[in-house]
Each structure stands twice: as structure tokens, then as C-alpha cells.
N, C-alpha and C positions, 0 to 999 in steps of 0.2 A: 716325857717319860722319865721316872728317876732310874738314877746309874744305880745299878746294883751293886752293893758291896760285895768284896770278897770276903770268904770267908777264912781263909790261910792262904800262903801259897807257897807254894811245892817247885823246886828244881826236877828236870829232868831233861832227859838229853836226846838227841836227835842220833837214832842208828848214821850208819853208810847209805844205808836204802831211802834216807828222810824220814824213817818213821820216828813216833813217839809215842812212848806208850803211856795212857792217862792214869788218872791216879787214882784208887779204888772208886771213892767218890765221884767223880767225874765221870763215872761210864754211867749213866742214868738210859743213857740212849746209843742202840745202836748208830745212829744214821745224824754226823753233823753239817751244819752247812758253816764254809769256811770263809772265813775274811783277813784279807790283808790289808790293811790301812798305811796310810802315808807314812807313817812312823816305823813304818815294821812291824807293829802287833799284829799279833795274832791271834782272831778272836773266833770261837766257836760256840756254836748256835744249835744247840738239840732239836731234832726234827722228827719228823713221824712220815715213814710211807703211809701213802693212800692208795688204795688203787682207784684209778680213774672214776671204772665204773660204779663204785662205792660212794662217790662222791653226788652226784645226783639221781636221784630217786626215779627207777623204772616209771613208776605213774607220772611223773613231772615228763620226765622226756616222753611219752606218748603224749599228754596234753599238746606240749608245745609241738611236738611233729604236726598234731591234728587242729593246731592254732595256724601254723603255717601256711599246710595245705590250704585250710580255709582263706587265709589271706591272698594265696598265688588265683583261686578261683573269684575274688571278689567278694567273698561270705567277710564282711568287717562290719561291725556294730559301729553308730556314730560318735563323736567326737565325745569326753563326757567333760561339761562346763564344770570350771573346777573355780572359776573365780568366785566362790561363796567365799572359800577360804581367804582367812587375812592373810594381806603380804608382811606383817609386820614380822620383824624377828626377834624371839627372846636373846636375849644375850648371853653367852654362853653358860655365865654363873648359873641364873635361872633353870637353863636345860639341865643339866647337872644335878641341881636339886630334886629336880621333878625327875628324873633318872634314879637317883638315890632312892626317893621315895616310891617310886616302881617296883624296884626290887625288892625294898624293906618287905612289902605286900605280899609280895609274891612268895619271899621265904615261909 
């Protein structure tokens, strides 16, 4: 992953309380997540609440409830032979490319 540049950087100062207050720019997001690194940095990480249940899809969690039950009662489909597929593996560059070109398609 490339380091991101910064794009200026700003003094500011730590209240009595530990706070700090960012810098117009910098407020893009309510909600950071913090890191202290061996050095003393301190690096902040813009995040996004979820709420749980927003996160997986009503009709997914009945499926999988009603895959469950099926499986506690013995209802399981047999095994499915997957050795058609080759074991060989593209090499990273490769995937990459054919990734690239997924997309391209898709835009």
C-alpha cells in the first residue's frame, strides 16, 4: 500500500483535557480510529459507523438461519467434487491484470 502524502501540515495544541482540535480540513469525518505507534505518532484514521444490523441483509440471515436448521436436522446436499478446477496458480501480476480488465468492462 503507498504512504500517502501529506498535504501541508498544521501545528496545534493539546488542551489540559488532552484534547485537540483538527483542522478545518481534517474534520471529513465524525468518528476516528486512533493509533499510537512506537515513535509517538499519532495517526488518525477516518471511519464510518455501521449499524450491525445494516451490515447483513434481512433475506441472508433468514437463508443462513434456514441453512442451519437444515444442517442440525441432517437436510445437507452431498459433497460437490471441485477437482475439475486446476490447481495451478496465476501469479500475482497476472490476477491483477485480469482484475484491471474486469473492471475496465464493467465501467
Amino acid at each position: 500500500m503507498p504512504i500517502a502524502k501529506a498535504n501541508r501540515e498544521t501545528l496545534v495544541n493539546v488542551d489540559s483535557k488532552g484534547r485537540v482540535v483538527l483542522p478545518r480540513n481534517a474534520r471529513r469525518s465524525g468518528l476516528y480510529a486512533i493509533e499510537v505507534n512506537d515513535n509517538d505518532e499519532i495517526i488518525l484514521r477516518p471511519r464510518i459507523a455501521v449499524d450491525p444490523r445494516e451490515i447483513i441483509n434481512k433475506k441472508t440471515l433468514t437463508i443462513l438461519d434456514e441453512s442451519m436448521k437444515n444442517l442440525a436436522k441432517g437436510k445437507a446436499g452431498k459433497p460437490i467434487d471441485l477437482s475439475g478446477f486446476g490447481t495451478e496458480e496465476k501469479n500475482d501480476e497476472e490476477k491483477t491484470t485480469t482484475r484491471k480488465k474486469t473492471l475496465h468492462r464493467r465501467r
